[in-house]
DSSP file (Angstrom, degrees, kcal/mol; ACC not computed):
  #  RESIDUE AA STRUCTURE BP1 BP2  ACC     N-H-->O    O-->H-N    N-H-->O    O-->H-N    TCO  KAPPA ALPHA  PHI   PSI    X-CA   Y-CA   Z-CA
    1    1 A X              0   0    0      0, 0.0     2,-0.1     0, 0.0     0, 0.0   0.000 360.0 360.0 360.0 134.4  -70.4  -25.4   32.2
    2    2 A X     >  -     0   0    0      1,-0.1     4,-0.7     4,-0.0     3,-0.2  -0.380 360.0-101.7 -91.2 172.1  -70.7  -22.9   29.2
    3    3 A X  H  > S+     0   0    0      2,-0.2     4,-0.8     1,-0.2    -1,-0.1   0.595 123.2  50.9 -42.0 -36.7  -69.3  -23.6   25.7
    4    4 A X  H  > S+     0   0    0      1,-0.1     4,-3.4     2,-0.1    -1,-0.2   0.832 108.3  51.0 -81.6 -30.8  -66.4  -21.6   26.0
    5    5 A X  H  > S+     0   0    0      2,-0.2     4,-1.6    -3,-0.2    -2,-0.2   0.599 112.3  54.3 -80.6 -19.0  -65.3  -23.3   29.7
    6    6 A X  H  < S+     0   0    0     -4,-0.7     5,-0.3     2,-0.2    -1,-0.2   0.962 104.5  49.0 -76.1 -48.8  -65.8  -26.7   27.8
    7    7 A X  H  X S+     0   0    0     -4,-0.8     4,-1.2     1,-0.2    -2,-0.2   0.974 114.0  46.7 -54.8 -54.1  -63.5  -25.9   25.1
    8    8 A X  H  X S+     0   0    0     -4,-3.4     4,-3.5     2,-0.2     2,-0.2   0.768 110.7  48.5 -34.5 -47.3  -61.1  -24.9   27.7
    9    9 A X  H >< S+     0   0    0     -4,-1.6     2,-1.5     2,-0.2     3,-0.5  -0.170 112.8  52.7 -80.7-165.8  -61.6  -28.2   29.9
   10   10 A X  H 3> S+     0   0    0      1,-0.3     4,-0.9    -2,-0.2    -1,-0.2  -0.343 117.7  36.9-174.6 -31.7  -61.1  -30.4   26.4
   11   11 A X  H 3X S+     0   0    0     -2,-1.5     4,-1.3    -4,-1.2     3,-0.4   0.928 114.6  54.0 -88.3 -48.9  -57.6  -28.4   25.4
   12   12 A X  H <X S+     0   0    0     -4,-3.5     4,-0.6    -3,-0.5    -1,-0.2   0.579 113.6  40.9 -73.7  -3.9  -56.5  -28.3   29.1
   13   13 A X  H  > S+     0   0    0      2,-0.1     4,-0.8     3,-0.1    -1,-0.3   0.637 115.2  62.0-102.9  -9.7  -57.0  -32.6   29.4
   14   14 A X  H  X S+     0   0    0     -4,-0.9     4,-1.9    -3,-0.4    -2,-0.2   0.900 105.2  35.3  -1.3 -81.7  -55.5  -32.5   26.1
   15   15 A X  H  < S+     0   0    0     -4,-1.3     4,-0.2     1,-0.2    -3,-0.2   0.623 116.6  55.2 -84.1 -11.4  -52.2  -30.9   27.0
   16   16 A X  H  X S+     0   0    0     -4,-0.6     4,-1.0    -5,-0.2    -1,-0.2   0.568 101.7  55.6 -86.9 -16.7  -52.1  -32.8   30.4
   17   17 A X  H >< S+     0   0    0     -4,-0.8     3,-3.4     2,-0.2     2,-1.6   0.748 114.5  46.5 -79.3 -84.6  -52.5  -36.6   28.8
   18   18 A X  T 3X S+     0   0    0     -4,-1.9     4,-1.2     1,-0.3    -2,-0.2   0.408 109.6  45.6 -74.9  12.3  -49.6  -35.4   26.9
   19   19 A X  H 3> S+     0   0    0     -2,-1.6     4,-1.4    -4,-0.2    -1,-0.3   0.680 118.5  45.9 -76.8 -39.4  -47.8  -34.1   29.9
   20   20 A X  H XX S+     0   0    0     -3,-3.4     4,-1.6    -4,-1.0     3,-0.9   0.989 114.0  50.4 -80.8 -81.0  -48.9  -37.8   31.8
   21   21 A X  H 3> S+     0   0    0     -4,-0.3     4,-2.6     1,-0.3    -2,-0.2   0.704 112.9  45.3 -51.6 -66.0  -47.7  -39.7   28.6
   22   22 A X  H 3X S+     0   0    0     -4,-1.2     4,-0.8     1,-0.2     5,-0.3   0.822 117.0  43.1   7.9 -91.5  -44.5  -37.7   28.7
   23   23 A X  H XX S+     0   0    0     -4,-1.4     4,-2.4    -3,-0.9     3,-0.6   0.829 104.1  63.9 -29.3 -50.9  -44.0  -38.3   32.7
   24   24 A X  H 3< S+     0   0    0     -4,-1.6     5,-0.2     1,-0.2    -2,-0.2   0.919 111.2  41.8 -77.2 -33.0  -45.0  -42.2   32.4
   25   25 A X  H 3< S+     0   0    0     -4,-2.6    -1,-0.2    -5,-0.3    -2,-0.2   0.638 123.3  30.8 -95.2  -6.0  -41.7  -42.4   30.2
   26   26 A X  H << S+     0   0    0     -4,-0.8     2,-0.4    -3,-0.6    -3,-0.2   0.334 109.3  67.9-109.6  -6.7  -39.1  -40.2   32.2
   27   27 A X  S >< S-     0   0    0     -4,-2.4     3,-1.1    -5,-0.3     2,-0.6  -0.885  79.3-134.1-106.2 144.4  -40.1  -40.5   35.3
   28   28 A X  T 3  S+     0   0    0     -2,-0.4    33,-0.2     1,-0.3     3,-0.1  -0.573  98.1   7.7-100.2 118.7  -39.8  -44.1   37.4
   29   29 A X  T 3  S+     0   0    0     -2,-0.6    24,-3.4     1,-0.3    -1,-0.3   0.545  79.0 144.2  74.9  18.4  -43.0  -44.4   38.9
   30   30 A X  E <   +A   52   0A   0     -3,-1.1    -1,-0.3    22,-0.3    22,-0.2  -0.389  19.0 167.3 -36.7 123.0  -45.0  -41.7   37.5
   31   31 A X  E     -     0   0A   0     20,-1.2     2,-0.3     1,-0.3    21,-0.2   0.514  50.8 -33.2-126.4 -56.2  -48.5  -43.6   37.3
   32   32 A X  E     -A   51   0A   0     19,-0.6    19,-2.3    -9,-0.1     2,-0.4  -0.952  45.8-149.7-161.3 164.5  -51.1  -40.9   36.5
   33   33 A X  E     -A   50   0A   0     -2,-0.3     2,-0.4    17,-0.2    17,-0.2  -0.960   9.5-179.6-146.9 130.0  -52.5  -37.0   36.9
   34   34 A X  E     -A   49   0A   0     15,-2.7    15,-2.2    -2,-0.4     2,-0.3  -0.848  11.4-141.2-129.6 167.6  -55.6  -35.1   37.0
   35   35 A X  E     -A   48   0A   0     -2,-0.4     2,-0.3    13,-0.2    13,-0.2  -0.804   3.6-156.4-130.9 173.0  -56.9  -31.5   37.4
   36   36 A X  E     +A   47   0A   0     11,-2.2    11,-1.0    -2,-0.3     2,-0.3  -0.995  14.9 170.0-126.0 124.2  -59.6  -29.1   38.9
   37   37 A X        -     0   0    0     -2,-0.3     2,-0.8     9,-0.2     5,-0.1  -0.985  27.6-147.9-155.4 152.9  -60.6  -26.2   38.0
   38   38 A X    >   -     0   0    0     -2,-0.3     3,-2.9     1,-0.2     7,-0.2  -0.853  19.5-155.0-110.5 104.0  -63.6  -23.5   38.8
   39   39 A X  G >  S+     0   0    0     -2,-0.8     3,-1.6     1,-0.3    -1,-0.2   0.789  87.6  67.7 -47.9 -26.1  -64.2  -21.8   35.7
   40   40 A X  G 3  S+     0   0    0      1,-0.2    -1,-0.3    -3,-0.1    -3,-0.0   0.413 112.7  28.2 -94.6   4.7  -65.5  -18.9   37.5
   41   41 A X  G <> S+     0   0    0     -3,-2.9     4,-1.3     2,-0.1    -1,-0.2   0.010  98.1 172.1-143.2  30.4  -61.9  -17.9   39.0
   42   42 A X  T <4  +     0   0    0     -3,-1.6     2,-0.2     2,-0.2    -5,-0.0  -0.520  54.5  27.7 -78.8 153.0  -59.8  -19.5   36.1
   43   43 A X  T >4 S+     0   0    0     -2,-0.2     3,-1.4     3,-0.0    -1,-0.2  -0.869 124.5  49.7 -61.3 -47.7  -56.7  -19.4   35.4
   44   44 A X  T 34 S+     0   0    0     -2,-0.2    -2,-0.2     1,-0.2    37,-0.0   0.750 109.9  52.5 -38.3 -13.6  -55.8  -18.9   39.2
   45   45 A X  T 3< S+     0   0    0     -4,-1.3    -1,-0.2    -7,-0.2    -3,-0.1   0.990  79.3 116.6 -75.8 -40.5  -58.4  -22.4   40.6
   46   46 A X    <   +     0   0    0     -3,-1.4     2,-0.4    -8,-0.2    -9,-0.2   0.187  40.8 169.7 -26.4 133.7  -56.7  -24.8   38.1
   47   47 A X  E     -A   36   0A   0    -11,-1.0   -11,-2.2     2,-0.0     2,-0.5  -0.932  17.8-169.0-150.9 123.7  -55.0  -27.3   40.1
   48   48 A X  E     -Ab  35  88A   0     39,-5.1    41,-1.8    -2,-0.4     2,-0.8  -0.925   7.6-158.2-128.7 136.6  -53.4  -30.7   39.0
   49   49 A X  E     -Ab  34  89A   0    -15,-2.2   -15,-2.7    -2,-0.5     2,-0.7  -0.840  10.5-148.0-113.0 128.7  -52.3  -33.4   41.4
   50   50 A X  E     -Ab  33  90A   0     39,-4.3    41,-1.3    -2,-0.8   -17,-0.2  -0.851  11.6-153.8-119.3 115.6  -49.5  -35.9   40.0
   51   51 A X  E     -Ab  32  91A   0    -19,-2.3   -20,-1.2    -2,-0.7   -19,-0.6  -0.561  10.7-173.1 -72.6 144.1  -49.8  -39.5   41.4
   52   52 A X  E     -Ab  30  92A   0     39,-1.2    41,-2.3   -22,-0.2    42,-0.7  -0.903  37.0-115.0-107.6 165.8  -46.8  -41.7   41.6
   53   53 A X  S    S+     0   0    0    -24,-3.4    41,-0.4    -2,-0.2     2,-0.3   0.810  87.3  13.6 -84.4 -22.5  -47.0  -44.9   42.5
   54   54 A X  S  > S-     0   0    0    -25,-0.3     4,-1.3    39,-0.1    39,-0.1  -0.848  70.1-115.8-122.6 171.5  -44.7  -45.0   46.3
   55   55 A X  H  > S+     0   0    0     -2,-0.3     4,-2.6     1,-0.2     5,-0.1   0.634 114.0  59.9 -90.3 -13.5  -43.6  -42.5   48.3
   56   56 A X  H  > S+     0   0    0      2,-0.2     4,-1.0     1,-0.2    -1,-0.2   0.829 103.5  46.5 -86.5 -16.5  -40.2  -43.5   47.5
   57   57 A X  H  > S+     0   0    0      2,-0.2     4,-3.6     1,-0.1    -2,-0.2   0.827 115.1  50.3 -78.7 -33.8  -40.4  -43.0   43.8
   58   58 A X  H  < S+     0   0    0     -4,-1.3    -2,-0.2     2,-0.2    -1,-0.1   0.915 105.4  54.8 -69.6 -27.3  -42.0  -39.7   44.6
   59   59 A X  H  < S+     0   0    0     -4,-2.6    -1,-0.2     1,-0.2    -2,-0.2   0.995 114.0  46.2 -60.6 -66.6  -39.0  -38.9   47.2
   60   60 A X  H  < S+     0   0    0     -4,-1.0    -2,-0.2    -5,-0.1    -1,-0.2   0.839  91.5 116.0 -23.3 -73.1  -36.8  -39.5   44.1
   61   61 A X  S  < S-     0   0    0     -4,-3.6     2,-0.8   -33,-0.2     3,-0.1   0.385  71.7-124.8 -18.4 149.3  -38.8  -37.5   41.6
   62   62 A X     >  +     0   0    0      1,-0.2     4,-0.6     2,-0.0    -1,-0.1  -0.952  41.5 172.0-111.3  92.1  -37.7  -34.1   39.5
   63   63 A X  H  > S+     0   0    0     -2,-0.8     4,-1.0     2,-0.2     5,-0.4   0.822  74.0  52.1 -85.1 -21.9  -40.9  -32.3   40.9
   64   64 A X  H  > S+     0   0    0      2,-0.2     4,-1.7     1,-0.2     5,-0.2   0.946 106.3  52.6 -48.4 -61.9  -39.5  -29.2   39.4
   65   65 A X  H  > S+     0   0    0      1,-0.3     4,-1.0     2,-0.2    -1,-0.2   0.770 112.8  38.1 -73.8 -11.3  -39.1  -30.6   36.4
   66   66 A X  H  X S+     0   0    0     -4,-0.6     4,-0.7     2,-0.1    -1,-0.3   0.514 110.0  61.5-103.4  19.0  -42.5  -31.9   35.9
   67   67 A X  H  X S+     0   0    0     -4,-1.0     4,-1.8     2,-0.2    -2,-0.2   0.701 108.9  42.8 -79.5 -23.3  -43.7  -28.9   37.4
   68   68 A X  H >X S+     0   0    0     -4,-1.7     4,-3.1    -5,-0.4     3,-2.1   0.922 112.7  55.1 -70.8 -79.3  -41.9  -27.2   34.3
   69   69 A X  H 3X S+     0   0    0     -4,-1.0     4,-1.6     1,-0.3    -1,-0.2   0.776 110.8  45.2 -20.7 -47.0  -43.4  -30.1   31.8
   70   70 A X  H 3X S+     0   0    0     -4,-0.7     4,-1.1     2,-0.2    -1,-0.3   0.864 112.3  49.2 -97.0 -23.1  -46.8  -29.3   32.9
   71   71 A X  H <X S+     0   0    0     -3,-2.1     4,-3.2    -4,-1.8    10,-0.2   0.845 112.4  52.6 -47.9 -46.8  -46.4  -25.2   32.7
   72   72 A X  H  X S+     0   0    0     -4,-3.1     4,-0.6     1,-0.2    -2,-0.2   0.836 108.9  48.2 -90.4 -15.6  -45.1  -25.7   29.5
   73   73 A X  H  X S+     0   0    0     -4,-1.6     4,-0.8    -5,-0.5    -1,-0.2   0.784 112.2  49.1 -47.6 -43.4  -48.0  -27.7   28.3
   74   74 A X  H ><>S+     0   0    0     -4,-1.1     5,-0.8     2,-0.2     3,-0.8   0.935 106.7  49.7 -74.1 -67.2  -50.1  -25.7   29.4
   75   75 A X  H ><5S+     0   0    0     -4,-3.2     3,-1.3     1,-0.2    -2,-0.2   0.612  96.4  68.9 -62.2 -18.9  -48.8  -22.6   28.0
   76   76 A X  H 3<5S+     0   0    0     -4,-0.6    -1,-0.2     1,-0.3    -2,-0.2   0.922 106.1  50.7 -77.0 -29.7  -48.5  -24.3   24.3
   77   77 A X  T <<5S-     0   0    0     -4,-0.8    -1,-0.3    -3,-0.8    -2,-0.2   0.412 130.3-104.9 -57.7  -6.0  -52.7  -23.9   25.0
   78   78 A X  T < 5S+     0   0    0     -3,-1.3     2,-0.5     1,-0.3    -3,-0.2   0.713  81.7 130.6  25.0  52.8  -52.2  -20.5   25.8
   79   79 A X      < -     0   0    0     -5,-0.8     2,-0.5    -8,-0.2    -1,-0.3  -0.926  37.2-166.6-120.2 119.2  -52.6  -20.8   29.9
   80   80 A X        -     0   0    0     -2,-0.5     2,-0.6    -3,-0.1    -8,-0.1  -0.997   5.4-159.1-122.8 145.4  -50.0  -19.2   31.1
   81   81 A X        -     0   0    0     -2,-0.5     3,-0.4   -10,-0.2    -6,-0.1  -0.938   4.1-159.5-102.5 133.1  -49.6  -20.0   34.9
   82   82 A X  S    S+     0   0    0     -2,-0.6     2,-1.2     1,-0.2    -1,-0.2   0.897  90.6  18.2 -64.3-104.9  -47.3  -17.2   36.9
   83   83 A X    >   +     0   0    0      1,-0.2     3,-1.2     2,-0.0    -1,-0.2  -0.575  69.6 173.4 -73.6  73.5  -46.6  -19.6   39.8
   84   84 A X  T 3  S+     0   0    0     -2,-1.2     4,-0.5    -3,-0.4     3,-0.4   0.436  75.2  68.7 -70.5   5.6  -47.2  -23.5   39.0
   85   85 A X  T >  S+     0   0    0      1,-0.2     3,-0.6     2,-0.1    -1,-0.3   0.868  97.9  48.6 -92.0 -26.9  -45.8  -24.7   42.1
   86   86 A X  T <  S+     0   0    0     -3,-1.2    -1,-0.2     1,-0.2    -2,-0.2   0.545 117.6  46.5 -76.7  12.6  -48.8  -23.3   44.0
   87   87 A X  T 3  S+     0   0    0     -3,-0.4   -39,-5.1    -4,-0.2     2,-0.3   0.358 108.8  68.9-109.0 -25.4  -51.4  -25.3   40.7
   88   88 A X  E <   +b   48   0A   0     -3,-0.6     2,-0.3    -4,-0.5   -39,-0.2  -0.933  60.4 166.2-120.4 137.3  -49.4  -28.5   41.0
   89   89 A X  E     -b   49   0A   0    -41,-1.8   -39,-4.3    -2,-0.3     2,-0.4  -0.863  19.3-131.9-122.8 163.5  -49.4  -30.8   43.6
   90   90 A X  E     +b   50   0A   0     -2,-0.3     2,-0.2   -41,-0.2   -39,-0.2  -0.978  23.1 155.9-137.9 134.2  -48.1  -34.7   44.4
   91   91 A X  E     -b   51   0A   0    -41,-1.3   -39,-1.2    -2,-0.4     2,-0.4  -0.819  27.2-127.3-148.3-156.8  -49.2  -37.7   45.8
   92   92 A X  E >>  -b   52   0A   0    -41,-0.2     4,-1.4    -2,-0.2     3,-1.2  -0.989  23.5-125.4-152.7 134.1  -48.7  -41.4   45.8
   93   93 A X  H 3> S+     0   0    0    -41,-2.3     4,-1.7    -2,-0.4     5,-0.2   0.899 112.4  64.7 -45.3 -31.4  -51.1  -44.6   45.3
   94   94 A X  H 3> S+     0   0    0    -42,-0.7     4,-0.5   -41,-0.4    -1,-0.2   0.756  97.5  42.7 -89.2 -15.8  -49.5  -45.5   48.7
   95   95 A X  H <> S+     0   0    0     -3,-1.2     4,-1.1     2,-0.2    -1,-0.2   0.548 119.4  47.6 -95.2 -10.4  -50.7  -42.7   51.2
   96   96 A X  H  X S+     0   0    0     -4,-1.4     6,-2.6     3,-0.2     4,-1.1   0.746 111.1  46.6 -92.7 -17.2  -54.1  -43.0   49.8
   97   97 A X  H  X S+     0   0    0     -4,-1.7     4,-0.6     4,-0.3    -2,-0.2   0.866 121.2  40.4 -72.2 -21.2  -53.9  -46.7   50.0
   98   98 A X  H  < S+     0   0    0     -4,-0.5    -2,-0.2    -5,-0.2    -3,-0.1   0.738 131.8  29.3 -98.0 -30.2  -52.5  -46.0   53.8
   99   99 A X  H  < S+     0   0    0     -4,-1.1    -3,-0.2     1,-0.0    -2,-0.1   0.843 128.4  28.9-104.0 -17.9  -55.2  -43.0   54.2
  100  100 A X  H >< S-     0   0    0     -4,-1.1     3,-0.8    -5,-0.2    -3,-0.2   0.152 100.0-104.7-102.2 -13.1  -58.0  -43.6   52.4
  101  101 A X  T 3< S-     0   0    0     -4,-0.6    -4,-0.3     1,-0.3    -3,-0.1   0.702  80.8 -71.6  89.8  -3.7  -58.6  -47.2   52.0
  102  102 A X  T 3  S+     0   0    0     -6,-2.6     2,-1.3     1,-0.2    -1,-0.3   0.660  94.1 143.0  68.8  25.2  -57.2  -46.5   48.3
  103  103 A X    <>  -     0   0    0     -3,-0.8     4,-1.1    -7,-0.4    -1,-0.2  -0.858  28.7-174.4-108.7 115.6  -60.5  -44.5   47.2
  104  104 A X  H  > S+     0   0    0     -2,-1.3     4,-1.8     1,-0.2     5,-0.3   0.970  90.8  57.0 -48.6 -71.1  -59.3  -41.3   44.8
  105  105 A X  H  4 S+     0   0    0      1,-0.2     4,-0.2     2,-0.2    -1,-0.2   0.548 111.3  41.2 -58.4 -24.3  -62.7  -40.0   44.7
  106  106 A X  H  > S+     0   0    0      2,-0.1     4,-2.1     3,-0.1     3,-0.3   0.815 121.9  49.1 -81.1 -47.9  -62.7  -39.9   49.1
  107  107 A X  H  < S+     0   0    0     -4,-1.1    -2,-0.2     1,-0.2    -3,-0.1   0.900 107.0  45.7 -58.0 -56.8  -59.1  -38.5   48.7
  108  108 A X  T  < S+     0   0    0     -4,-1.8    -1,-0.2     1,-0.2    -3,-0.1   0.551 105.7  58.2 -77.5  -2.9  -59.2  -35.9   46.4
  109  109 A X  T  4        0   0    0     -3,-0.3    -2,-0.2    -5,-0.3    -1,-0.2   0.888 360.0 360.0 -70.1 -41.3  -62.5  -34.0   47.8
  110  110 A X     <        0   0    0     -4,-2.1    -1,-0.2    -3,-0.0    -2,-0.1   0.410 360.0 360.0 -52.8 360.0  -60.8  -33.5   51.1
C-alpha cells in the first residue's frame, strides 16, 4: 500500500467508526461494519458491509438512511460516492451463523 492509499485507508476507518458509533445508537440491532477497497480503482472498489445482529432487526432497518449516514461520512473526508447503494451492503450475525458456521473471514471473501 503506498503512503498516500494509507492515509486514505486511516481517514476512510475514521469516518466509518464514527458512522458505526452513530448506527450502534439509532439503530436496534446495528452491531458492526467494515470496508474494502482496491486502491488501484478507488473511489469506485470501496465497499462497506453493515452487520446487524438478526435478520429481523435488519428487515426493520432505515437502510436508506444509513446508506445516507455513511455517504455523508464519507464525503466530510472528501470521498464523494455518486451511487452508495451500489458501495454499501447488509448482512446479519445470523445468516453467517446459518451459512458460514459464523466465520466473517469465510463469509466476506466469497
Amino acid at each position: 500500500m503506498r503512503k498516500t492509499d494509507k492515509k486514505i485507508d486511516n481517514a476512510i476507518r475514521v469516518a466509518l467508526t464514527e458512522a458505526c458509533e452513530v448506527a450502534q445508537d439509532e439503530s436496534e440491532g446495528f452491531m458492526w461494519l467494515t470496508h474494502f477497497v482496491n486502491y488501484n480503482s478507488f473511489p469506485g472498489s470501496l465497499s462497506v458491509v453493515c452487520v446487524y445482529d438478526t435478520n429481523a432487526h435488519l428487515a426493520k432497518a432505515n437502510l436508506d438512511g444509513m446508506r445516507s449516514l455513511i455517504k455523508k461520512k464519507l464525503a466530510s473526508i472528501n470521498i464523494d460516492i455518486k451511487d452508495i447503494r451500489r458501495h454499501v451492503s447488509f448482512d446479519t450475525e445470523e445468516k453467517c451463523k446459518i451459512e458460514n458456521d459464523g466465520k466473517w473471514q469465510e463469509r466476506l471473501q466469497a
